[in-house]
C-alpha positions as CSV (number, residue, x, y, z in Angstrom):
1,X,126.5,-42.6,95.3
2,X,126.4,-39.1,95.0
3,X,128.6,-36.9,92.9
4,X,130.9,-34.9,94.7
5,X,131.5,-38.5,97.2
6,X,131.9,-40.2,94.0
7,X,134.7,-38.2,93.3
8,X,136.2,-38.3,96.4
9,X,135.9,-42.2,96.2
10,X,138.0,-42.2,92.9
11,X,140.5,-39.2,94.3
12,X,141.1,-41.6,97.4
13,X,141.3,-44.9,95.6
14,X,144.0,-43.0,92.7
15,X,146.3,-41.7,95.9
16,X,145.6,-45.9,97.6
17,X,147.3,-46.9,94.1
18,X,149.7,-44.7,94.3
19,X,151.2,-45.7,97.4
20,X,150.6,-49.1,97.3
21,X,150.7,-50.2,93.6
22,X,148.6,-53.6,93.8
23,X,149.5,-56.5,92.0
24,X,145.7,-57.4,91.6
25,X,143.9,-54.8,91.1
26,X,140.3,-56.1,91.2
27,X,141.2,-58.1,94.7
28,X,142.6,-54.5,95.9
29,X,139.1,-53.1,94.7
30,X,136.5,-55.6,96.2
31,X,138.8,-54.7,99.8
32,X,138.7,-50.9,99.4
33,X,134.9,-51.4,98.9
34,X,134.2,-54.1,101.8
35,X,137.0,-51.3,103.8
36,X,134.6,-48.5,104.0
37,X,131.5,-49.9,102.5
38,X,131.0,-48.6,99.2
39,X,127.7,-49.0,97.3
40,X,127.9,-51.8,94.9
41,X,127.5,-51.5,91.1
42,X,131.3,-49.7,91.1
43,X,133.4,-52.3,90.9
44,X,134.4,-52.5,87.7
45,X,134.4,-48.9,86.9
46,X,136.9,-48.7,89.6
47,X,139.0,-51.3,88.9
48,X,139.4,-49.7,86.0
49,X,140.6,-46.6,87.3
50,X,143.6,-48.4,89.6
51,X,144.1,-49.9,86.1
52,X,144.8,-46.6,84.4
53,X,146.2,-45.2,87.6
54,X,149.1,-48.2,87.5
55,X,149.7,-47.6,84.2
56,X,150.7,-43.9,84.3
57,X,152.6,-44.9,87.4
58,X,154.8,-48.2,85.2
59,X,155.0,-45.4,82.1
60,X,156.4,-42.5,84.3
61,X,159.1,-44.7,85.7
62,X,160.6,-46.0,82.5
């Protein structure tokens, strides 16, 4: 995956979070990738990021 899509794959999946706010967020991952076909090998990193993401949306709202 290139850089600048790369990018725009972790912009788009932060703003998903956002409006969605999974209660699983590897199951939410693996669909985002099948969704619009995402190279594997990403998984966990972005898993990781809706992780993170979650967070700062639970700490914000205390």
């Amino acid at each position: 995956m290139a850089k600048r899509s790369h990018n725009e794959v972790q912009e788009s999946l932060r703003e998903l979070t956002r409006i969605f706010r999974p209660k699983d967020p590897r199951k939410f991952v693996k669909d985002y990738i099948r969704k619009y076909r995402i190279t594997g090998g990403y998984e966990d990193e972005l898993t990781m990021l809706v992780e993170r993401e979650l967070l700062k949306l639970n700490s914000s709202a205390s």
